[in-house]
N, C-alpha and C positions, 0 to 999 in steps of 0.2 A: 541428518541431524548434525549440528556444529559439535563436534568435540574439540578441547581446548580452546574454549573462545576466546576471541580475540577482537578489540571493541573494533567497528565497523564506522560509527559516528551517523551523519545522516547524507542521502542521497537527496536529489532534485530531480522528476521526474514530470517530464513535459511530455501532455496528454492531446492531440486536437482533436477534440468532441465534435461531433455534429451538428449540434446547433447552437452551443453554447459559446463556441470558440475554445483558446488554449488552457487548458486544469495544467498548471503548476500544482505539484503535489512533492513537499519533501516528507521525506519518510524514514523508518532506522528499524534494528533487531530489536527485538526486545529477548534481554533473557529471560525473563520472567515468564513469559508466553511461548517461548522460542519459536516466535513468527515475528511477522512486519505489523509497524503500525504506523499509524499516520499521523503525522505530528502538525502540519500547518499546510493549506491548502487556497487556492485563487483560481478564479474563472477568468480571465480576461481581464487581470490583473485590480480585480473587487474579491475581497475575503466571504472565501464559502469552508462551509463546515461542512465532516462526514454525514452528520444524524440529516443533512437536508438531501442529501443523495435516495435514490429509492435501492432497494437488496438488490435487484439485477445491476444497476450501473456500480453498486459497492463490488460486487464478485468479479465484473468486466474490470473493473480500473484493479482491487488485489490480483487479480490474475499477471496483468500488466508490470503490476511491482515485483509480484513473485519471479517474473519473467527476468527484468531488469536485473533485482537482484543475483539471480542464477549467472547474467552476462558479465555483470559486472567484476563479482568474487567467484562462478565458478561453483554455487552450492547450491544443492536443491534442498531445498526446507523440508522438512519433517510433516512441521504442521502447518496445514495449507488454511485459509480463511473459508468459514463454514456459513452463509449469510442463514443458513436453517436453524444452525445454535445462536448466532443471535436475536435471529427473530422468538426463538420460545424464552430466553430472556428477559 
C-alpha cells in the first residue's frame, strides 16, 4: 500500500502480443482505487480500447503493469486487478 502518496503521473508500457503486434498501453495510480488504470491504449499503432480485450488478456496485460509499476517505483500494490469482480459487475 502507498502511504504518503506521491503523484506518480502516467507510464508507457509497450506489450508484443502474439498476433496482434505491439499494445502501447499508458497507464497511472489511481488514488481513488489505489490500483492501475488504464488511460489510453494502441494495437499497432490503431486506437483500441479495454472493454474490446476479453478478462484473461485484461489480467495478462494488468499483471504486466502491475509488474512494471513494481520496477519502476519499487512498490507492490495492495490491490491487485480482479477480472472476477468485474465481470459480476
Amino acid at each position: 500500500m502507498i502511504k504518503n502518496f506521491t503523484y506518480y503521473g502516467t507510464r508507457v508500457y509497450e506489450w508484443a502480443t502474439k498476433a496482434s503486434g505491439v499494445m502501447k498501453v499508458e497507464y497511472t495510480y489511481s488514488s481513488v482505487t489505489k490500483g492501475l488504470k488504464v488511460v489510453d491504449m494502441s494495437i499497432a499503432g490503431k486506437y483500441h480500447r479495454w472493454n474490446w480485450m476479453s478478462y484473461e488478456g485484461r489480467t495478462t496485460l494488468m499483471r504486466l503493469l502491475e509488474k512494471d509499476f513494481k520496477t519502476a517505483y519499487g512498490i507492490t500494490l495492495a490491490t491487485k486487478y480482479d477480472a472476477e469482480v468485474e465481470k459480476a459487475a
